[in-house]
Backbone as numpy.savetxt, mean C-alpha at the origin, in Angstrom:
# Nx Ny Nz CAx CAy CAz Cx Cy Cz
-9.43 -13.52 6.04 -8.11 -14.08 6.35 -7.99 -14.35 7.84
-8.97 -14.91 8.45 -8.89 -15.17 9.95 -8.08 -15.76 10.58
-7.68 -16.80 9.68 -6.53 -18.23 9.91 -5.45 -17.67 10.24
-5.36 -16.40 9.85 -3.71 -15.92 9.37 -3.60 -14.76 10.22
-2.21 -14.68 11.28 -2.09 -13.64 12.34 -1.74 -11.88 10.95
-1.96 -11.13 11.75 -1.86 -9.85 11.02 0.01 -9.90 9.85
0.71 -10.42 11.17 2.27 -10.33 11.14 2.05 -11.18 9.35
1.69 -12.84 9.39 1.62 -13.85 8.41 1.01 -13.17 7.22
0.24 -12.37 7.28 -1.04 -11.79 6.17 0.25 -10.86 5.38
0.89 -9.97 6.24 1.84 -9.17 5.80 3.43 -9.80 5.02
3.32 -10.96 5.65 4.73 -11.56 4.93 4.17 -12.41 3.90
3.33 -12.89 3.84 2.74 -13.40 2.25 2.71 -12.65 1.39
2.51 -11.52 1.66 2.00 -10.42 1.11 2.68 -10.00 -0.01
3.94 -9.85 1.36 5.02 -9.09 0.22 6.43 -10.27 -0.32
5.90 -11.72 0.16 6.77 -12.69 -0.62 5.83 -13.28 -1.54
4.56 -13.57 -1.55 3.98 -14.01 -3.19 3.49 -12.50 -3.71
3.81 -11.37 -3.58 3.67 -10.84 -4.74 5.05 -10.88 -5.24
5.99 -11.14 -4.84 7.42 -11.62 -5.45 7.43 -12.27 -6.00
7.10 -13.07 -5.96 7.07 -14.54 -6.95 6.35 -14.14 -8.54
5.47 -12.97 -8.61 4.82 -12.67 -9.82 5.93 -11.86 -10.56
6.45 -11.27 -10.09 8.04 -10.14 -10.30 9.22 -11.08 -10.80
9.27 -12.55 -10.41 10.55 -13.31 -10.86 10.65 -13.08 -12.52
9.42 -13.18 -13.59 9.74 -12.83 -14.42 10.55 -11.97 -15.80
10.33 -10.70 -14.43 11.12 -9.34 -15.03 12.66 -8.96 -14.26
12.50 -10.20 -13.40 13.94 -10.01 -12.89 15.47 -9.38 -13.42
15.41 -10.71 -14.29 16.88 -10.76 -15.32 16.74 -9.06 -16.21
16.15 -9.07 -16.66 16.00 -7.32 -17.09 16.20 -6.51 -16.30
15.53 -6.41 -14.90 15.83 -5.63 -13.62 17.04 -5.29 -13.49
17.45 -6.79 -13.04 18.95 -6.85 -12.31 20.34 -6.20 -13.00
20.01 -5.91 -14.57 20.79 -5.37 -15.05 21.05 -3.98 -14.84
19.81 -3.54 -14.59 20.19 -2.07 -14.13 20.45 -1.30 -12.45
20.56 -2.53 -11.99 20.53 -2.09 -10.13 22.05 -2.06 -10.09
22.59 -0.38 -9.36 24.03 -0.35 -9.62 23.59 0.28 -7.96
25.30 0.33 -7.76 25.79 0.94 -6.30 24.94 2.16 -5.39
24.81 3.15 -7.11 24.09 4.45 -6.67 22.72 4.28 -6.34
21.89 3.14 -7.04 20.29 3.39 -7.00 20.12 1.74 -5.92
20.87 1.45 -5.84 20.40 0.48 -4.56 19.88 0.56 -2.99
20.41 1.97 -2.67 19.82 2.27 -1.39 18.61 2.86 -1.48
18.56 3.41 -2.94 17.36 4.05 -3.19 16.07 2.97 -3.08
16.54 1.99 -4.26 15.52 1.05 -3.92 15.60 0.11 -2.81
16.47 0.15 -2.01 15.94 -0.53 -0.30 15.39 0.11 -0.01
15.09 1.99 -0.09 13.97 2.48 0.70 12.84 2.28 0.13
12.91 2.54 -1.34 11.26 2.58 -1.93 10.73 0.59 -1.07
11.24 -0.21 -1.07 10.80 -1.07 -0.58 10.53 -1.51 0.27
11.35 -0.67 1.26 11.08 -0.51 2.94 9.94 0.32 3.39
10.12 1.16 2.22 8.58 1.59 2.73 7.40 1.28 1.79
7.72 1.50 1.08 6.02 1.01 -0.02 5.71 -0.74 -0.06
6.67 -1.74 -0.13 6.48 -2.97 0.69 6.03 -3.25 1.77
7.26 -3.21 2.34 7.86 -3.48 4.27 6.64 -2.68 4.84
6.53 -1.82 5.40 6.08 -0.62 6.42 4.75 -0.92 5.76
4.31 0.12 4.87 3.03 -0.39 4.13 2.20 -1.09 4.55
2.61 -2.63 3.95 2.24 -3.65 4.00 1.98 -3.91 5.89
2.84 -4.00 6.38 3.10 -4.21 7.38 1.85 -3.54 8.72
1.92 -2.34 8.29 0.84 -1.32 9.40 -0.61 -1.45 8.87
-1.15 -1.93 7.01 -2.11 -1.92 6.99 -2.53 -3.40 7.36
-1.79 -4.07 7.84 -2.21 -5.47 8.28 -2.38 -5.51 9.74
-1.98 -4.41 10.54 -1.65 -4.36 11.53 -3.37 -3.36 12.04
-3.60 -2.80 10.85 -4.98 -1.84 11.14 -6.06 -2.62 10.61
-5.71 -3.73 9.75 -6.97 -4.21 9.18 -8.38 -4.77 10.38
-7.74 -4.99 11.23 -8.45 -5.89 12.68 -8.76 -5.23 13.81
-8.54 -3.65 13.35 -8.97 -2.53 14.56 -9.41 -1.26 14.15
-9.66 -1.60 12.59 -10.46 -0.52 12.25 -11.30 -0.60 11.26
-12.56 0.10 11.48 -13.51 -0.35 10.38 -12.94 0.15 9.14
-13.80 -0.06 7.86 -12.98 -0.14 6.44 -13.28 1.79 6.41
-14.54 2.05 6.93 -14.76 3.59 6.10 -13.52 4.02 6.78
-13.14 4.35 8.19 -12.65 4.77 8.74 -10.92 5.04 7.99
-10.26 3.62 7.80 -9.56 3.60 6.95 -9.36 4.31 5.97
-10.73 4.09 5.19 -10.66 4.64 3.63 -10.16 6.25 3.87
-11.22 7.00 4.82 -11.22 8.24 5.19 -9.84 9.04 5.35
-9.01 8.01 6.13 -7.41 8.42 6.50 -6.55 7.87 5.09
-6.78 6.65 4.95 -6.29 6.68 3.41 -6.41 7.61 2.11
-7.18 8.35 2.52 -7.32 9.54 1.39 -6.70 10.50 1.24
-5.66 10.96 2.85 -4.85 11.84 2.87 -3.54 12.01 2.27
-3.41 10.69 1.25 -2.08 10.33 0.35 -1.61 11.29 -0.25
-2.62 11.61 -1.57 -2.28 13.22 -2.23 -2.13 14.16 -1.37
-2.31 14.81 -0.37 -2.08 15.57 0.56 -0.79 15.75 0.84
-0.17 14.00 1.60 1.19 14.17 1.82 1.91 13.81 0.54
1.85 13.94 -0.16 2.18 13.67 -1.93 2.64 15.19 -2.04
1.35 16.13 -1.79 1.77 17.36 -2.98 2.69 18.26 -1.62
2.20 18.11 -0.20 3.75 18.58 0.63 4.78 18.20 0.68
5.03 16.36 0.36 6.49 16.19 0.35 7.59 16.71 -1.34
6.22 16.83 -1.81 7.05 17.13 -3.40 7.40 18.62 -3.00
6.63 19.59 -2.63 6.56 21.14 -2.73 8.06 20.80 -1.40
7.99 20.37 0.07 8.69 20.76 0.77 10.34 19.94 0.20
10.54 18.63 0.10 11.98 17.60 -0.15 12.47 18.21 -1.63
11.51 18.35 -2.61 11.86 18.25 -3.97 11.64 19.43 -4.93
11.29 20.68 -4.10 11.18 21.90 -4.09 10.30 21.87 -5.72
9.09 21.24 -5.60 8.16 21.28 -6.52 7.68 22.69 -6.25
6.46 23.70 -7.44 6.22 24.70 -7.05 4.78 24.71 -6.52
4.53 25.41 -5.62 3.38 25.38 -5.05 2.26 25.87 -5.23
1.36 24.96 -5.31 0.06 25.93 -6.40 -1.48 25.73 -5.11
-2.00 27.00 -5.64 -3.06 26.72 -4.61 -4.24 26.14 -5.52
-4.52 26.54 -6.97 -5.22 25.50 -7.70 -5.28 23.87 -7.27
-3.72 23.68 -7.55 -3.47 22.34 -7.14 -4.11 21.80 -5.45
-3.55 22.61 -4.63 -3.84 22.04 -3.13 -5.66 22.18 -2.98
-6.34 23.39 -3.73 -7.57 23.09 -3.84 -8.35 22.15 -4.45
-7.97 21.49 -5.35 -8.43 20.19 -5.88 -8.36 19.24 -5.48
-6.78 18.82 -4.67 -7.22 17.95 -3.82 -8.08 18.05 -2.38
-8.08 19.22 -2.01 -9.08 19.06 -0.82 -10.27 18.75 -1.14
-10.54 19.36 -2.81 -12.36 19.16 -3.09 -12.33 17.31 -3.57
-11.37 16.96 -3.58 -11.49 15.26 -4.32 -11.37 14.66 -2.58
-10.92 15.18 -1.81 -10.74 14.40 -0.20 -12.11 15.09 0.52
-12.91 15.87 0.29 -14.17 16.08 0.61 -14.95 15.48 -0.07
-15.16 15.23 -1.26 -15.92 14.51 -2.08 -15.85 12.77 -1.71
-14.22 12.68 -1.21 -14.27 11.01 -0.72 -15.14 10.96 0.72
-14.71 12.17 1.12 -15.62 11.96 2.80 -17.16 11.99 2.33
-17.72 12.65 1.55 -19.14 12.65 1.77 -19.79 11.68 1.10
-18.72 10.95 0.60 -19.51 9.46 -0.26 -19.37 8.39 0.95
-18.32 8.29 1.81 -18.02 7.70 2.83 -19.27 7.76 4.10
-18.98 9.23 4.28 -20.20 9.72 5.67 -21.41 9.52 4.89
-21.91 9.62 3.72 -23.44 9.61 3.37 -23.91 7.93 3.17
-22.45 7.44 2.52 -23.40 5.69 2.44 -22.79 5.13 3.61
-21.69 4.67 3.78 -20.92 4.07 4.74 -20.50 4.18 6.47
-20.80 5.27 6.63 -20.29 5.92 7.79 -21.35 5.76 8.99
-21.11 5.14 9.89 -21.96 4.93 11.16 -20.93 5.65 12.63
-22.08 5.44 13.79 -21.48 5.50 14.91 -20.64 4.43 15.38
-21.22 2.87 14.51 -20.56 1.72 14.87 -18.95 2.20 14.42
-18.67 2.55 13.48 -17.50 2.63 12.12 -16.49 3.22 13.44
-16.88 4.13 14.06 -15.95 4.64 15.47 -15.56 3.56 16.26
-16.77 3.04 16.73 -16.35 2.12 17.85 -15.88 0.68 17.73
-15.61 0.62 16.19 -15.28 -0.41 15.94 -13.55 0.18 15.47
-13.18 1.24 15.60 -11.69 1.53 15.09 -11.04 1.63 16.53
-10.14 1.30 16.59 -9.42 2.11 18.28 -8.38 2.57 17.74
-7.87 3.27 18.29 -7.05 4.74 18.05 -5.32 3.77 17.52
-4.77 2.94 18.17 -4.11 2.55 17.56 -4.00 2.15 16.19
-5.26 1.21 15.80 -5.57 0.80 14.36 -5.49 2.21 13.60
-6.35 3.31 13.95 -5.87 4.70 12.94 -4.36 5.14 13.07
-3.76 5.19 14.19 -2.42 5.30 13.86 -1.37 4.52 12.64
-1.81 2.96 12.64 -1.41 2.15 11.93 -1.67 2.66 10.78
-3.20 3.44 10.40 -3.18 3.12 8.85 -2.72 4.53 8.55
-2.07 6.06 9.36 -1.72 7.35 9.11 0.05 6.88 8.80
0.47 6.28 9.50 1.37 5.59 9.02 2.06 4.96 8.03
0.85 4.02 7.42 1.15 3.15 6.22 0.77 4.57 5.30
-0.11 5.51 5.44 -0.75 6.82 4.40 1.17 6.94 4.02
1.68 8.01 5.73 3.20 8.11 5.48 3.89 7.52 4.56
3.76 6.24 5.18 5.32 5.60 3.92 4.63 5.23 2.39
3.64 5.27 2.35 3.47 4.79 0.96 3.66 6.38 0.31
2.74 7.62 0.54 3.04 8.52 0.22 4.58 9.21 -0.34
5.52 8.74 1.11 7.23 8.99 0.82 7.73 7.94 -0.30
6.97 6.65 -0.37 7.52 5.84 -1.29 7.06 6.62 -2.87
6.31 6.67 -3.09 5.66 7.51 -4.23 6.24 8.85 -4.74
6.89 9.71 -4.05 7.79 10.83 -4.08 8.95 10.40 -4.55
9.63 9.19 -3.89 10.91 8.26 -4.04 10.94 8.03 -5.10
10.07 7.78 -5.87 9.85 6.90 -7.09 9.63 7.89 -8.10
9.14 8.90 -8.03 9.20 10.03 -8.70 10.12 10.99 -9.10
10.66 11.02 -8.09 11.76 12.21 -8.28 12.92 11.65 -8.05
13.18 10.89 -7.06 14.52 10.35 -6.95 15.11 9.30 -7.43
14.11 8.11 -8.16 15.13 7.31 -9.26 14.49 7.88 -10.77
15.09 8.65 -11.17 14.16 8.86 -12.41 14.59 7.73 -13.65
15.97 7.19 -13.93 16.56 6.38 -14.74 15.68 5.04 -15.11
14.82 4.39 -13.82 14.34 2.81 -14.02 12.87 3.27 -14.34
12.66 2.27 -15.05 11.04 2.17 -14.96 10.14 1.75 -13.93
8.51 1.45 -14.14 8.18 1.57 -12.56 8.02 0.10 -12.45
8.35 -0.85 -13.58 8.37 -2.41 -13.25 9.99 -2.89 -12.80
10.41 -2.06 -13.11 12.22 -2.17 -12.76 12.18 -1.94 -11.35
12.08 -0.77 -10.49 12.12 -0.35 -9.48 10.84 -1.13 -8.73
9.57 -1.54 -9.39 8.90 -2.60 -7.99 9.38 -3.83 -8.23
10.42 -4.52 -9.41 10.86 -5.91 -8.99 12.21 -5.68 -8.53
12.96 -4.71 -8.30 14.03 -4.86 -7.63 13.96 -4.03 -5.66
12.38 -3.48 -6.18 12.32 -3.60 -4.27 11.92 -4.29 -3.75
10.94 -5.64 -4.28 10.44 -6.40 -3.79 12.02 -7.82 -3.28
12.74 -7.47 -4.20 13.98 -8.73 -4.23 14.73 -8.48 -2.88
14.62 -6.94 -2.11 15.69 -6.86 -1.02 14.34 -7.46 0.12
13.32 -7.60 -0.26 13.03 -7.96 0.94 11.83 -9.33 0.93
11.92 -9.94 -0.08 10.89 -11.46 -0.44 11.99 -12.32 0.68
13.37 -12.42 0.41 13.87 -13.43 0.74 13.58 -13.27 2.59
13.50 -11.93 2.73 13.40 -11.73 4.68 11.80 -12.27 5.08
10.99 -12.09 4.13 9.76 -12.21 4.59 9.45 -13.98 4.42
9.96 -14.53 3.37 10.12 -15.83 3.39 10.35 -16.38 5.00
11.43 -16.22 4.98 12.78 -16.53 6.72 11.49 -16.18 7.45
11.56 -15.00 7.06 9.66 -14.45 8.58 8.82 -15.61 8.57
8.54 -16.17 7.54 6.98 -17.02 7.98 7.64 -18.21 8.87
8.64 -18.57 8.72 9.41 -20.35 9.45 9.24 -19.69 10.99
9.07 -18.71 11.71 9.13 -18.23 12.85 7.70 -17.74 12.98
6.65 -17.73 12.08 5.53 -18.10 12.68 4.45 -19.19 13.10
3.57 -18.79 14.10 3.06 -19.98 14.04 1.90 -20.68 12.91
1.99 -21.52 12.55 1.57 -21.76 11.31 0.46 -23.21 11.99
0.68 -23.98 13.04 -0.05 -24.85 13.44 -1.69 -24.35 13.83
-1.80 -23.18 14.12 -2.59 -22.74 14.54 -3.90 -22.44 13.48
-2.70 -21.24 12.28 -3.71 -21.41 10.83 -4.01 -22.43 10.03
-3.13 -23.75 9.99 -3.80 -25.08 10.17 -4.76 -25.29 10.44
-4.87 -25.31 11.48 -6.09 -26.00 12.38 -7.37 -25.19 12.68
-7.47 -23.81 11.90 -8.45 -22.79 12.28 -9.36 -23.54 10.94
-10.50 -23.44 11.05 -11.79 -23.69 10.05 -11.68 -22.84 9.10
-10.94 -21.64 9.18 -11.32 -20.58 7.85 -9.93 -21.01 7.14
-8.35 -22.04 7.38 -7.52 -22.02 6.45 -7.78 -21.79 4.77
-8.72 -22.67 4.52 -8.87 -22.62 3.21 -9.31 -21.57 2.48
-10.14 -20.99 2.75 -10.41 -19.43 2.31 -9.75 -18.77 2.87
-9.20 -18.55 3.89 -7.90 -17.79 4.19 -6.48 -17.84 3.49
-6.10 -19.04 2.69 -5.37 -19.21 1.88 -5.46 -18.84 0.31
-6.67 -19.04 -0.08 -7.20 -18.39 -1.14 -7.12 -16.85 -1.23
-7.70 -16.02 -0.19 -7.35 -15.10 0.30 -6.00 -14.18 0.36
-5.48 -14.64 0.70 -3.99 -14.54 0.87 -3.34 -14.52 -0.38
-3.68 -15.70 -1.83 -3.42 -15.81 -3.31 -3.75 -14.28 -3.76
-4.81 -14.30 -3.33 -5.32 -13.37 -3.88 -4.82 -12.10 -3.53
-4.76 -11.46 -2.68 -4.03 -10.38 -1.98 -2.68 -9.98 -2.76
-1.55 -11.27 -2.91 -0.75 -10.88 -3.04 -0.19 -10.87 -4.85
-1.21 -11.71 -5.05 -1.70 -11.06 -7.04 -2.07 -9.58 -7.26
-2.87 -9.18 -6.33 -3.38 -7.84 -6.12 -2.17 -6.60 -5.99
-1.30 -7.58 -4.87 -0.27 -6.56 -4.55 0.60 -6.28 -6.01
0.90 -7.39 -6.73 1.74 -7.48 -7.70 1.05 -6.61 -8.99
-0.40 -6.52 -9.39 -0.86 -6.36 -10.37 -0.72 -4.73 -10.08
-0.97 -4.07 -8.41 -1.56 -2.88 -7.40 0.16 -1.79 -8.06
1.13 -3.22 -7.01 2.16 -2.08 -7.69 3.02 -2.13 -9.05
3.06 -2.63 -9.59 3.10 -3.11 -10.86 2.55 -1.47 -12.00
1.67 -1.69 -11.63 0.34 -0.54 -12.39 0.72 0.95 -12.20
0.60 0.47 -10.42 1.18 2.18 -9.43 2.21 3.13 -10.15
3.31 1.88 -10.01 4.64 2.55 -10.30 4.71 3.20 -11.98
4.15 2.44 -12.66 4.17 2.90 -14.16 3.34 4.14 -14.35
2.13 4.08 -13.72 1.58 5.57 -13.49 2.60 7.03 -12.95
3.49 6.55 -11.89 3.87 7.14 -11.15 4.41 7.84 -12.31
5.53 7.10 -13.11 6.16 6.90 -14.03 5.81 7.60 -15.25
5.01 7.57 -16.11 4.10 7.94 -16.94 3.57 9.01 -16.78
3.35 9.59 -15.26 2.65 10.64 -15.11 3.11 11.88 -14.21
2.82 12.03 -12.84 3.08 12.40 -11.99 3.08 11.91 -10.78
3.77 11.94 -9.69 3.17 11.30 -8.24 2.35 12.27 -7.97
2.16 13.13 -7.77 0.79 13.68 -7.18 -0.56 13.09 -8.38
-0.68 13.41 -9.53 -1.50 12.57 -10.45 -1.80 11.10 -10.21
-0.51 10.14 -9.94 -0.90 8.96 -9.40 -1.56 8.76 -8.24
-1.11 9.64 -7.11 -1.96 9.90 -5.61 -3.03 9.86 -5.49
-3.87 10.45 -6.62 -5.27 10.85 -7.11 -5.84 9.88 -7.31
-5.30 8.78 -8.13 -5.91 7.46 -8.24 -6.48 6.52 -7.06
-6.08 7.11 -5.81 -5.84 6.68 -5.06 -7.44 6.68 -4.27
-8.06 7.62 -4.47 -9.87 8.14 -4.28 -10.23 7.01 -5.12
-10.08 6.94 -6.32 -10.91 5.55 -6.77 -10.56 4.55 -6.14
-9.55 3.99 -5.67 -8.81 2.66 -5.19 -9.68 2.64 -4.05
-10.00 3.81 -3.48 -10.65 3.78 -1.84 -12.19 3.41 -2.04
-12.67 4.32 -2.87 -13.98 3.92 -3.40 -14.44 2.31 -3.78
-13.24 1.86 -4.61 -13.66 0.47 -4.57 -13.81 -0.48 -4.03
-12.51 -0.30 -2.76 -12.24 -1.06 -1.19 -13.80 -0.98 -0.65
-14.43 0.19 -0.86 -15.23 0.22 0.26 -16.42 -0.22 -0.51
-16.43 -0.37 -1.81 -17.87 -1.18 -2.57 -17.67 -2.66 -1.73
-16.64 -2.88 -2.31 -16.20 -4.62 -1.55 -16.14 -4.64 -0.41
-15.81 -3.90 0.61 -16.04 -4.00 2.05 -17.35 -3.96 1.97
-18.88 -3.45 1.68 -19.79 -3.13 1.67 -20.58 -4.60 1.24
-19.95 -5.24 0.39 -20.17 -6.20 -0.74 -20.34 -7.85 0.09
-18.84 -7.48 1.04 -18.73 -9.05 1.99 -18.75 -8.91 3.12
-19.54 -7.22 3.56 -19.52 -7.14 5.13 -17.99 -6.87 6.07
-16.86 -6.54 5.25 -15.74 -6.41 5.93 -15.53 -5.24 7.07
């Protein structure tokens, strides 16, 4: 996605995976009342907005293992924000399994993937960006768990995506767009971009019904395979 500044990558992102959500709208909209509306401006402010936003912001300053590595700490802040906000009970079974599934991601990482380059190709901001996006997607996932329990998880990702498609739309007219024009990679950068934000739609779409269906810390977990696969395909096209 070279064509496309970090800011542009992020507002496509989260306005064509909107466009896949118009479907389930009219069903949605019936159930978004006074009480669960702020709820879902946050799940969308952060598992959209923020999210979206910081891992686009890390994609271009940090290598992928590096990422993956900090991306793994999801279940982590999963099973503290449930035990500390939502007074889940605290198990050391539990907190030991995920450390052995976040050691098990590191040594698949450090044994195939992991170089001296993988450092010097991250700078400390880009890891901030992606401990960040870990944050809000993590708090979004808790949100969605415990605090709207009434919607389903296609209800609650097409009515968070609706408070904020129309802002990210308005966002792109204020970027520069002459530029990804005129760059040689537009066209696969646009393809790219299709693709991403099908991903996003199919990514949370799936997420939330797990969340839903299961547990957020259980869904968190999924989250080691999701990393594992990033990094076959980073591996795959050299990312």
């Amino acid at each position: 996605m070279k064509a496309f500044s970090d800011t542009q990558v992020a507002l496509f992102q989260i306005f064509g995976g909107f466009l896949f959500f118009i479907p389930f709208l009219p069903k949605a909209l019936k159930k978004l009342t006074k009480k669960n509306a702020p709820l879902l401006f946050l799940s969308g402010f952060l598992g959209n907005v923020l999210t979206s936003i910081f891992y686009a912001l890390a994609q271009s300053r940090t290598d992928v293992s590096i990422t993956s590595i900090l991306s793994a700490l999801v279940p982590i802040v999963v099973f503290a924000e449930g035990v500390i906000l939502y007074k889940q009970a605290f198990s050391v079974k539990t907190l030991g399994a995920i450390l052995l599934g976040l050691l098990g991601v590191a040594i698949l990482i450090f044994g195939v993937d992991f170089s001296a380059s993988s450092l010097s190709h991250s700078s400390t901001l880009g890891m901030l960006f992606v401990i960040l996006a870990v944050l809000s997607g993590a708090t979004n996932i808790t949100l969605i768990g415990f605090a709207i329990p009434k919607l389903t998880g296609i209800e609650i990702a097409t009515l968070a995506f609706l408070f904020f498609a129309p802002l990210a739309f308005v966002g792109l007219f204020f970027t520069d767009f002459q530029e990804a024009v005129a760059s040689p990679n537009f066209g696969l950068s646009s393809l790219m971009v299709l693709i991403l934000a099908f991903i996003t739609f199919i990514g949370t779409l799936g997420f939330n019904e797990l969340i839903k269906r299961s547990t957020p810390l259980f869904a968190s977990l999924s989250t080691y395979l999701i990393l594992l696969m990033t990094l076959s395909i980073g591996n795959t096209f050299g990312l």
